[in-house]
TORVOFI-263602 format. One record per residue (C-alpha): x, y, z. Coordinates in pm, whole numbers, plus 50000, padded with zeros to 5 digits. Layout:
XYZ/...
//
This chain:
544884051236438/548304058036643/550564032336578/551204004836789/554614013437026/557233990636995/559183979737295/562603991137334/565583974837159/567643990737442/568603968037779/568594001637956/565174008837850/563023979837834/562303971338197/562124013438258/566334015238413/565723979038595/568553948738482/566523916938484/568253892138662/566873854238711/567073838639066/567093805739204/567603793139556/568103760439722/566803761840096/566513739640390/562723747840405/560603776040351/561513804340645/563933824040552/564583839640862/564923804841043/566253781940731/568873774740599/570153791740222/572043764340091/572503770839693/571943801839488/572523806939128/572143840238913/571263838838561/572443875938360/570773885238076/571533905337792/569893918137482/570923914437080/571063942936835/567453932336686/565803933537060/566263899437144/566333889837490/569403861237583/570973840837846/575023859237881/576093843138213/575403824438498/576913829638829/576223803439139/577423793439491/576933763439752/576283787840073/577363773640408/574043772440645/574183803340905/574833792241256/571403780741447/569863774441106/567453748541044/567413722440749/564173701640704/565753666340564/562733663440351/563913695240166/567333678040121/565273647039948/563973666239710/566753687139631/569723658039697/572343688639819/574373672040118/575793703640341/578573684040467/579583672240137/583663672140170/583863686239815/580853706839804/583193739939844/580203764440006/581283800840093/579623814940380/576773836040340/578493872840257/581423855540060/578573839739809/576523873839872/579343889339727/580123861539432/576473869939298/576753903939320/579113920639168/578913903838845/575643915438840/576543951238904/579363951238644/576503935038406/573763960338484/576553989638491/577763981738075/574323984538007/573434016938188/570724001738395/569774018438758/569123990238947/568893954038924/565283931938937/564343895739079/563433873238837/562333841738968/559473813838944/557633820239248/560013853939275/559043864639620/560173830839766/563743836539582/563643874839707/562753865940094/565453845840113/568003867639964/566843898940172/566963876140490/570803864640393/571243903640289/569873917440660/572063888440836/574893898140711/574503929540699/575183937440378/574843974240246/575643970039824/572913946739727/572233958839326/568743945439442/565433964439421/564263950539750/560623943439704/559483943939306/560493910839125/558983897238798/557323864438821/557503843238570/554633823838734/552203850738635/554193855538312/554063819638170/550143816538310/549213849038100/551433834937788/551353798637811/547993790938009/550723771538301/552213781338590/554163750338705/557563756738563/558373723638392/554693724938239/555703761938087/558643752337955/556713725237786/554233741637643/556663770037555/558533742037332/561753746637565/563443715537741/562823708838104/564453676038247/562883665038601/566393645538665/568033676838711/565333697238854/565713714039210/569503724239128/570043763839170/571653766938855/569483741138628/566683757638743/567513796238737/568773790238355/565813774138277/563313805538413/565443822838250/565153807937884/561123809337991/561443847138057/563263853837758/560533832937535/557913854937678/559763886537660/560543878337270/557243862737239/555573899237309/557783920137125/557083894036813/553903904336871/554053942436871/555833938636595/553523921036381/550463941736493/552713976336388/553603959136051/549713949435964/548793989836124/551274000435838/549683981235593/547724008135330/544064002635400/541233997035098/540494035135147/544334048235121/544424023034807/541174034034670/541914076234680/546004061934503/
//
């Protein structure tokens, strides 16, 4: 029997070159070519000496909406952001483009990763409307692969047996407070600390199955 492979202890080759980074945005609906991006938070990652994947940093900005957008006021119920909030301090789309990314290039840089990946619950939402702020703009240095994304979705409903986030989290024995729910940042640190349970979860795994595969077997005791 060929032992079981263990995954990589390495940042740089655990995800095959790609940085894991967890996304959340805060819309004004659910086009993103027609509304509004009004929060996003970025939640980097990092991995210990025994393999561990870890929270290192989060990263967030209120984002000014883009001229002609739209913002559906039952989005703002749920979420409670207020755009014309005196002290809410929003850069406009490139400027908070910007604030997100290059900490996440100088992350997936001291790590020696090739390019950054989505993380997000319900990912492709997260994605859309980053590409659509990235193609307004017109920005050219997104660290972004532009289409693959892990899903922590599909991740926590293979692990866990849920897919609503909260639920997950519950189920995972992590904290999840509905109060605070629909902020970028509470809710990008808290896919995050799902991801990372998964991610650990599985390598716990592997390496349990390799320890019981190196285990002698009756025969290999019976021919000692």
């Amino acid at each position: 029997m060929n032992p079981t492979p263990l995954p990589s202890a390495s940042l740089s080759d655990r995800f095959r070159g790609f940085y894991p980074v967890v996304v959340d945005v805060e819309t004004g609906g659910f086009d993103c070519e027609g509304d509004a991006l009004l929060e996003i938070a970025a939640v980097l990652l990092d991995m210990t000496a025994d393999g561990r994947l870890v929270r290192k940093q989060t990263v967030s900005s209120h984002v000014v909406p883009f001229p002609g957008s739209n913002i559906d006021p039952r989005a703002l119920e749920i979420t409670g952001i207020d755009p014309t909030h005196p002290l809410r301090a929003a850069l406009d789309e490139r400027e908070a483009l910007d604030h997100i990314f290059d900490p996440v290039r100088k992350a997936m840089k001291a790590v020696d990763c090739t390019r950054a990946v989505l993380v997000g619950h319900n990912a492709a939402f997260d994605l859309s409307f980053v590409n659509a702020a990235i193609r307004r703009t017109g920005h050219k240095r997104s660290p972004f692969h532009p289409f693959s994304t892990f899903d922590t979705v599909s991740l926590a409903g293979l692990a866990f047996g849920q897919t609503v986030l909260g639920k997950a989290l519950h189920v995972a024995g992590l904290g999840w407070d509905s109060k605070s729910a629909h902020s970028a940042v509470y809710d990008a640190e808290q896919t995050a600390d799902l991801f990372c349970a998964i991610v650990n979860r599985w390598r716990e795994l592997h390496l349990t199955a390799a320890d019981f595969e190196a285990r002698p077997t009756i025969e290999t005791v019976a021919a000692d």
